[in-house]
N, CA, C and O atoms as a printed pandas DataFrame, in Angstrom:
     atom_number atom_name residue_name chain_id  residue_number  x_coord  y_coord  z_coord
0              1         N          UNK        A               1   -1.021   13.891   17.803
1              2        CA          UNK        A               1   -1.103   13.839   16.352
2              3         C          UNK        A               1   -1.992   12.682   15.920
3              4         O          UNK        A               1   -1.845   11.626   16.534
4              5         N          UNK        A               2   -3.090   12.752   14.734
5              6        CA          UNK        A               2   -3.796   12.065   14.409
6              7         C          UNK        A               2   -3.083   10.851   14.086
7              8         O          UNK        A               2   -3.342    9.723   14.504
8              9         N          UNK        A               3   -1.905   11.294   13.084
9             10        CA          UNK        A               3   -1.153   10.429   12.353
10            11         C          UNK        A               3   -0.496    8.943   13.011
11            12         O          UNK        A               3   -0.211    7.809   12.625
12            13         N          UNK        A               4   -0.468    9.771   14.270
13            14        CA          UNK        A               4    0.328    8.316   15.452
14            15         C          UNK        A               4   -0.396    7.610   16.109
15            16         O          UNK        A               4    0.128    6.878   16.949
16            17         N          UNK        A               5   -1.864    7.604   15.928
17            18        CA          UNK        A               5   -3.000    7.138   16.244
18            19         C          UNK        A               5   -3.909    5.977   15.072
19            20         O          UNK        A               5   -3.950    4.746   15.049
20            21         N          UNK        A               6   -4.556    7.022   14.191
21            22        CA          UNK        A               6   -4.740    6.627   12.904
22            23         C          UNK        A               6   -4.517    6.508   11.995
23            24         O          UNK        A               6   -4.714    7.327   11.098
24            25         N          UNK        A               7   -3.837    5.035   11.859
25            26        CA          UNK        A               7   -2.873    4.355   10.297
26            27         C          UNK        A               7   -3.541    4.019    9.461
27            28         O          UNK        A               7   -4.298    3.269   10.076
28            29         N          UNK        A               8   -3.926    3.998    8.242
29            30        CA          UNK        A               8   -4.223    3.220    7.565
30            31         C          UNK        A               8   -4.119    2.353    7.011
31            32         O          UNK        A               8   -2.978    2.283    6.554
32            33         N          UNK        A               9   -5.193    0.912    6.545
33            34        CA          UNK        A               9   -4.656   -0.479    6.706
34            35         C          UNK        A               9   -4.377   -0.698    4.936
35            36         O          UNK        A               9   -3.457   -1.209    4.297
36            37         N          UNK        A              10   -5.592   -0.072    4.580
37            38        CA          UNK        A              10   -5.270    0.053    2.940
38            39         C          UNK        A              10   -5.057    1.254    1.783
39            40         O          UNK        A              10   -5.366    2.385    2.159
40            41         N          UNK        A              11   -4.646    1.134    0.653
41            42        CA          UNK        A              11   -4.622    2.247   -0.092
42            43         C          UNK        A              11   -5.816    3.309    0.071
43            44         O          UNK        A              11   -5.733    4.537    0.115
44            45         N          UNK        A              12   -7.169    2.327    0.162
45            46        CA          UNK        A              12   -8.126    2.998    0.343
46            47         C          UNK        A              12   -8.150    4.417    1.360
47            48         O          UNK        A              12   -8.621    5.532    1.136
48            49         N          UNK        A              13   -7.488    3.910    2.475
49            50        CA          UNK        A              13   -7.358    5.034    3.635
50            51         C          UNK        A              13   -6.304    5.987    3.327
51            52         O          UNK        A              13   -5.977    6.930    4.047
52            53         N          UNK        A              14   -5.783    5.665    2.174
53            54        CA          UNK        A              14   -3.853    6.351    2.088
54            55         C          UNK        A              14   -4.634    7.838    1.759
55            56         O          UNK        A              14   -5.747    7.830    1.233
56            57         N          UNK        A              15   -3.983    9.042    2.099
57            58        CA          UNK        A              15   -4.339   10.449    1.788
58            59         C          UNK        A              15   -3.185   11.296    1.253
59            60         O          UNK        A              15   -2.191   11.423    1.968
60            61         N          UNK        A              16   -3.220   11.761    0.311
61            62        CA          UNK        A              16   -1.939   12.029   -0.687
62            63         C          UNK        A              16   -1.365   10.688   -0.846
63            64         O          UNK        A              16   -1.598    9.518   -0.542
64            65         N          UNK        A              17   -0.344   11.545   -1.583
65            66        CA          UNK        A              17    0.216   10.559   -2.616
66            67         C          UNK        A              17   -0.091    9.979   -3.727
67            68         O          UNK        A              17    0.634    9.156   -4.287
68            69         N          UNK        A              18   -1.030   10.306   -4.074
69            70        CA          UNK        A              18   -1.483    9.820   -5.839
70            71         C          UNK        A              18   -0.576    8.998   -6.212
71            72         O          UNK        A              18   -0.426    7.801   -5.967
72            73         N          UNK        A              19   -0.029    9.665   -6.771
73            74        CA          UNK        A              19    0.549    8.821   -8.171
74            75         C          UNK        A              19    1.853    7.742   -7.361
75            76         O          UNK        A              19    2.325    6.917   -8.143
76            77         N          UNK        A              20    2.456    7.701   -5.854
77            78        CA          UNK        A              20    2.900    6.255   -5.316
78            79         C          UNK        A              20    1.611    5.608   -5.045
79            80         O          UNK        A              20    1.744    4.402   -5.252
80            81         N          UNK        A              21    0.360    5.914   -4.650
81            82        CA          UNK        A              21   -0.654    5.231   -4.792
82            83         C          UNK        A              21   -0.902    4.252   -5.901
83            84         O          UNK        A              21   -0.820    3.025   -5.848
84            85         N          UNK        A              22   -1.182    4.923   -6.784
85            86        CA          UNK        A              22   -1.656    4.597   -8.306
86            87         C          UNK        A              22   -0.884    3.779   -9.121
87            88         O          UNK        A              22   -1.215    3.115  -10.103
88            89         N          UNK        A              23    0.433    3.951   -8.453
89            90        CA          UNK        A              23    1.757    3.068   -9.209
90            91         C          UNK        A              23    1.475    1.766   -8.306
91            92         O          UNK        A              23    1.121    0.760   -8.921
92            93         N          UNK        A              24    1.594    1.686   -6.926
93            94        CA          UNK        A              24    1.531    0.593   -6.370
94            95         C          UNK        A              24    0.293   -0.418   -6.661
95            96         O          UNK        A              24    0.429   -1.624   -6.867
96            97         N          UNK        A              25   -0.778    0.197   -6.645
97            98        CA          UNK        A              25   -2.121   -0.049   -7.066
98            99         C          UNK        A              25   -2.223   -0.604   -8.157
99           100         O          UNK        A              25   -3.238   -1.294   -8.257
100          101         N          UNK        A              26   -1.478   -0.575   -9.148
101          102        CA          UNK        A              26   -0.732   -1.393  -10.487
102          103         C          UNK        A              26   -0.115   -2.347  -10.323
103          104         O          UNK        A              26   -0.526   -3.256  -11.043
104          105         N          UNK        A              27    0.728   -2.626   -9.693
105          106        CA          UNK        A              27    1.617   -3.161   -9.499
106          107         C          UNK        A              27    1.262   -4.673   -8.340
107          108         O          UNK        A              27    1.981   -5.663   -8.203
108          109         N          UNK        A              28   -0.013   -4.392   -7.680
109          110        CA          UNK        A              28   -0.686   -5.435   -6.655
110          111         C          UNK        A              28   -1.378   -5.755   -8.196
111          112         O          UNK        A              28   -0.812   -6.779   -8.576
112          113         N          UNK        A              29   -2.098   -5.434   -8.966
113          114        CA          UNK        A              29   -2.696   -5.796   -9.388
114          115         C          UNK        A              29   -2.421   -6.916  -10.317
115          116         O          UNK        A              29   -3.178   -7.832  -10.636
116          117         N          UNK        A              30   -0.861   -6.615  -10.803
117          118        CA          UNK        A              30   -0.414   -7.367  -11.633
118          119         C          UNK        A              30    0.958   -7.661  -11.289
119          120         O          UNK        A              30    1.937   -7.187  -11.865
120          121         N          UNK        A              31    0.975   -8.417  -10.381
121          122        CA          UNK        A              31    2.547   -8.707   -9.471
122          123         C          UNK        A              31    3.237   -9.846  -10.275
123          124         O          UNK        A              31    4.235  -10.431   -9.854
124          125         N          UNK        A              32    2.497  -10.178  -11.735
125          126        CA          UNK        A              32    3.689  -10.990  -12.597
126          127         C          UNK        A              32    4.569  -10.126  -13.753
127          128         O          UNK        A              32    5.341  -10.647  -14.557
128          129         N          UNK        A              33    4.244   -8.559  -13.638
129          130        CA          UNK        A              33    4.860   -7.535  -14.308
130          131         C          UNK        A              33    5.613   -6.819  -13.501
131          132         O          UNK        A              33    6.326   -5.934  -13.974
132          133         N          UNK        A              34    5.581   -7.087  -12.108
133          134        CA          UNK        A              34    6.194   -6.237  -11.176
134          135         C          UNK        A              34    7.797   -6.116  -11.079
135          136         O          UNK        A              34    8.409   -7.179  -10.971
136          137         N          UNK        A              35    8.610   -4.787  -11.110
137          138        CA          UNK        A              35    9.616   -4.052  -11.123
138          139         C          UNK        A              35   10.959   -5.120   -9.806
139          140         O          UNK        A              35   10.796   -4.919   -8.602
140          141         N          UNK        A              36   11.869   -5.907  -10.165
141          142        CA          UNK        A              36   12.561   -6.638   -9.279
142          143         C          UNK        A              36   12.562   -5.517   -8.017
143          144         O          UNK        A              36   12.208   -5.970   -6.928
144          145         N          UNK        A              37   12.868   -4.334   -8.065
145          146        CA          UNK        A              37   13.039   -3.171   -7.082
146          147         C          UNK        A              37   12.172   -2.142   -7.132
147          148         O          UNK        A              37   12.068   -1.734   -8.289
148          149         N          UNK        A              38   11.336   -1.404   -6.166
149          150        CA          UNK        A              38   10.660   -0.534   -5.831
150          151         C          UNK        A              38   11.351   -0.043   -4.459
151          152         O          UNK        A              38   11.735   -0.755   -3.531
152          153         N          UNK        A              39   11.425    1.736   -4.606
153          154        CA          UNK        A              39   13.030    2.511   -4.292
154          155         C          UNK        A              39   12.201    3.648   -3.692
155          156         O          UNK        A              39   12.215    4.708   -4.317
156          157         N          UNK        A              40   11.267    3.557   -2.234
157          158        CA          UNK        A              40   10.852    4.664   -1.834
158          159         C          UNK        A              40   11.893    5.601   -1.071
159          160         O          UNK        A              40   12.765    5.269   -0.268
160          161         N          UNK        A              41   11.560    6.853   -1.546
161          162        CA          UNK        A              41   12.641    7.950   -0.862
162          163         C          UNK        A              41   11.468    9.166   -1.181
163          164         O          UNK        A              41   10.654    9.450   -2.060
164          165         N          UNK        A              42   12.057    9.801    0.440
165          166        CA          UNK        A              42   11.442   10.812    0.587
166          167         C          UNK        A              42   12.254   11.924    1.949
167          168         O          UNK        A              42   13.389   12.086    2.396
168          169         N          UNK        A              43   11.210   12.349    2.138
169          170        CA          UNK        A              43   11.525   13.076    3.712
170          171         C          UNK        A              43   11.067   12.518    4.830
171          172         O          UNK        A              43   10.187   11.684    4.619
172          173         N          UNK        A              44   11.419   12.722    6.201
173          174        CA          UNK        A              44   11.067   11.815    7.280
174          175         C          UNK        A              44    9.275   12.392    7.302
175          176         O          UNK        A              44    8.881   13.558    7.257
176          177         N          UNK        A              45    8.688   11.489    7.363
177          178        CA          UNK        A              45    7.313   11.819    7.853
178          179         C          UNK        A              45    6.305   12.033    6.644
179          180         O          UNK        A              45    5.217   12.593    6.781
180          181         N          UNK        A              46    6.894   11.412    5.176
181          182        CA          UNK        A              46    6.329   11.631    4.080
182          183         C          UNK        A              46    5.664   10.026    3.860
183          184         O          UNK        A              46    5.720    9.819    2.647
184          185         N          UNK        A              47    5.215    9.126    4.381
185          186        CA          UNK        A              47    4.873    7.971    4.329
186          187         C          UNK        A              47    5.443    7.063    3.538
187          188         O          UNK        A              47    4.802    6.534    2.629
188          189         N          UNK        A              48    6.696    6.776    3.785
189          190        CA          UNK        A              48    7.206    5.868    3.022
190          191         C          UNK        A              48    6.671    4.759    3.756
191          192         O          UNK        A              48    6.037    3.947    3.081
192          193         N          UNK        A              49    6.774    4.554    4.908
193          194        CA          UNK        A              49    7.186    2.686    5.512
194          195         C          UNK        A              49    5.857    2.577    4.957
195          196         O          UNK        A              49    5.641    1.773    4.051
196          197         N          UNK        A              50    4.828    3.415    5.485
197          198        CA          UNK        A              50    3.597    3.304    5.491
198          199         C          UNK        A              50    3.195    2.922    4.325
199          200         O          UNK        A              50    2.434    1.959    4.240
200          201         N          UNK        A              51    3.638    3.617    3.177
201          202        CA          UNK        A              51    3.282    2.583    2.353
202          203         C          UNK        A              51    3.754    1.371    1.555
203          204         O          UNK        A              51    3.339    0.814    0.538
204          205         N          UNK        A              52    4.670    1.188    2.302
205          206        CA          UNK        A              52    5.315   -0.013    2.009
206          207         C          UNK        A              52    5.028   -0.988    2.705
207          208         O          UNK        A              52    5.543   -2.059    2.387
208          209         N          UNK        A              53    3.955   -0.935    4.085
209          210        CA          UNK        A              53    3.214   -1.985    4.765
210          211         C          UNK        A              53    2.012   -2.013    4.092
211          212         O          UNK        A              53    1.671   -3.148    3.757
212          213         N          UNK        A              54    1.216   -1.061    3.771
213          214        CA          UNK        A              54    0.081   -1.632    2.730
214          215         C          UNK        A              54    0.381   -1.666    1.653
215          216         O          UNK        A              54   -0.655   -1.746    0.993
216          217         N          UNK        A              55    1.357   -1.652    0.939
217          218        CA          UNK        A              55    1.884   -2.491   -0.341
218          219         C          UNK        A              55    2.462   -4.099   -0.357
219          220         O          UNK        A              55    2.454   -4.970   -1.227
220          221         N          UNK        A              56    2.899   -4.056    0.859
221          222        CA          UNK        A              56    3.255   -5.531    1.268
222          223         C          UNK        A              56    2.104   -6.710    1.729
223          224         O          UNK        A              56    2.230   -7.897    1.425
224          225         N          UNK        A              57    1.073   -6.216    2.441
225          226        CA          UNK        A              57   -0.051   -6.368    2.606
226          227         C          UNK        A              57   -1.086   -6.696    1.586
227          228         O          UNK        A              57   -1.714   -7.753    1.530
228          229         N          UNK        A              58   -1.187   -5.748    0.843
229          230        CA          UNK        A              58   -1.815   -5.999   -0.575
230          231         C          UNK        A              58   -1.319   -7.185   -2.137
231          232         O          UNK        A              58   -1.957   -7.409   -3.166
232          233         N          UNK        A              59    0.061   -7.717   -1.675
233          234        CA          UNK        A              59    0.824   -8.256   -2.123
234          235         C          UNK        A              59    0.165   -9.536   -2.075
235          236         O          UNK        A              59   -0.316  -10.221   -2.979
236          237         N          UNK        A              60    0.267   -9.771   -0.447
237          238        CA          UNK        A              60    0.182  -10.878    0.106
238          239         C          UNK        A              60   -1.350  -11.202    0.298
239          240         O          UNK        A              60   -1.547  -12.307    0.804
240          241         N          UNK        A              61   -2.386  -10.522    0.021
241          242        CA          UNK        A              61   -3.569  -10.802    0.595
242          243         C          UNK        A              61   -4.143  -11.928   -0.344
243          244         O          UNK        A              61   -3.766  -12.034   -1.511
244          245         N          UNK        A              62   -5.037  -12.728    0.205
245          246        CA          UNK        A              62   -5.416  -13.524   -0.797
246          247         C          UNK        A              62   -6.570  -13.627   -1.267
247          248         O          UNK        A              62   -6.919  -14.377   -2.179
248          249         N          UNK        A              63   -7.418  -12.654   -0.488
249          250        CA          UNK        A              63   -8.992  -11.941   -1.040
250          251         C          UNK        A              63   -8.656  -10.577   -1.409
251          252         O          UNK        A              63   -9.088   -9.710   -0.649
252          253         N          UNK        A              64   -8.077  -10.257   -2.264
253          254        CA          UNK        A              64   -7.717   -8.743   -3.191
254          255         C          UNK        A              64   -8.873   -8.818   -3.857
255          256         O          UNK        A              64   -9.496   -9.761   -4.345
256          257         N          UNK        A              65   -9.150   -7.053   -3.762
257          258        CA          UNK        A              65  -10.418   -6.259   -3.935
258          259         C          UNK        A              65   -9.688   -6.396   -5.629
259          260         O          UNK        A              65   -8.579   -6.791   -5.986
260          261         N          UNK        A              66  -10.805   -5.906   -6.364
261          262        CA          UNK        A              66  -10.834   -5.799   -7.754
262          263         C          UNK        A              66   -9.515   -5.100   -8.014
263          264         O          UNK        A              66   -8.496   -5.651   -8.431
264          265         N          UNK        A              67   -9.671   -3.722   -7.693
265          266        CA          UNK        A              67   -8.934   -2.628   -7.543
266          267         C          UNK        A              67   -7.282   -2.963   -7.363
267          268         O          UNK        A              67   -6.484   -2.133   -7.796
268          269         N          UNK        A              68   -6.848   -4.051   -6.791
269          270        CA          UNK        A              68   -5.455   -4.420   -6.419
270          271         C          UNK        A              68   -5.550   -4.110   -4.940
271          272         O          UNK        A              68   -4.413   -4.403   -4.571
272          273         N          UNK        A              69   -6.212   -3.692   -3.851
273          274        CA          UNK        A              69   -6.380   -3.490   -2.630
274          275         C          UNK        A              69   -6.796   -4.653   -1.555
275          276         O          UNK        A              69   -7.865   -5.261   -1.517
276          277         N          UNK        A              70   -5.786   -4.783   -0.783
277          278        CA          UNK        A              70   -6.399   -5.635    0.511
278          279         C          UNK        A              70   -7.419   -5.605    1.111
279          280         O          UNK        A              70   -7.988   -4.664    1.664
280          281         N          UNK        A              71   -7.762   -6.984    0.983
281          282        CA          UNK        A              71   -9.722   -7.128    1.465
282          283         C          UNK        A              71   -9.696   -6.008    2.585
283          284         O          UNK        A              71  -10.696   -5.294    2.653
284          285         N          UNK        A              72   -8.143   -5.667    3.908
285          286        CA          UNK        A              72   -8.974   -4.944    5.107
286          287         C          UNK        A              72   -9.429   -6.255    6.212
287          288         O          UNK        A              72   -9.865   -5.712    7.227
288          289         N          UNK        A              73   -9.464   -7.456    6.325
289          290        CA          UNK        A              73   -9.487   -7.724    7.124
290          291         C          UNK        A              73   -8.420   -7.780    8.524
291          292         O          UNK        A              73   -7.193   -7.699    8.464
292          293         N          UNK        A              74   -9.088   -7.909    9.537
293          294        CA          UNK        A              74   -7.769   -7.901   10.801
294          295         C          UNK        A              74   -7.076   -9.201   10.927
295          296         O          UNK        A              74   -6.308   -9.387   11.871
296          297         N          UNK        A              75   -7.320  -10.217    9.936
297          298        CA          UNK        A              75   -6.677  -11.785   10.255
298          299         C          UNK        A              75   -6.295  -12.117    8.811
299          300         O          UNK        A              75   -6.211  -13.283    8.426
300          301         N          UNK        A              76   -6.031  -10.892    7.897
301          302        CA          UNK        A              76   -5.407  -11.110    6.873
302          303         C          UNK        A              76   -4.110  -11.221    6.904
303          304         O          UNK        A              76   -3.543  -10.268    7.438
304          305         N          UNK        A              77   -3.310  -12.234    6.433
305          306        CA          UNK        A              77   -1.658  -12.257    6.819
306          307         C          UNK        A              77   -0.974  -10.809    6.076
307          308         O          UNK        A              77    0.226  -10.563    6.194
């Protein structure tokens, strides 16, 4: 499977999911408006963790793309 091979590091790479995209993508952007709790649920294999590591990622980055997206580097914490 592609999927267990090739992860993606940022939203940029994320495929489906729009609108948890687009919400999170808000939400990096402006993390002094951000929700005390964000409550992913789904089905097994619907990318939750996944995107809850490049949401955490994007959180924390400290060269964030315009967009609210992690620069993508490999020595970004």
């Amino acid at each position: 499977m592609l999927s267990l091979t090739e992860k993606p590091k940022t939203f940029k790479g994320m495929v489906g999911q729009d609108l948890v995209k687009k919400s999170l993508l808000h939400i990096s952007k402006n993390p002094e408006q951000a929700p005390h709790i964000i409550l992913l649920s789904g089905e097994f294999g619907t990318g939750k963790s996944l995107a809850a590591k490049i949401f955490a990622q994007a959180i924390n980055c400290p060269n964030k793309l315009s967009n609210g997206d992690a620069c993508g580097e490999p020595n970004c914490p």
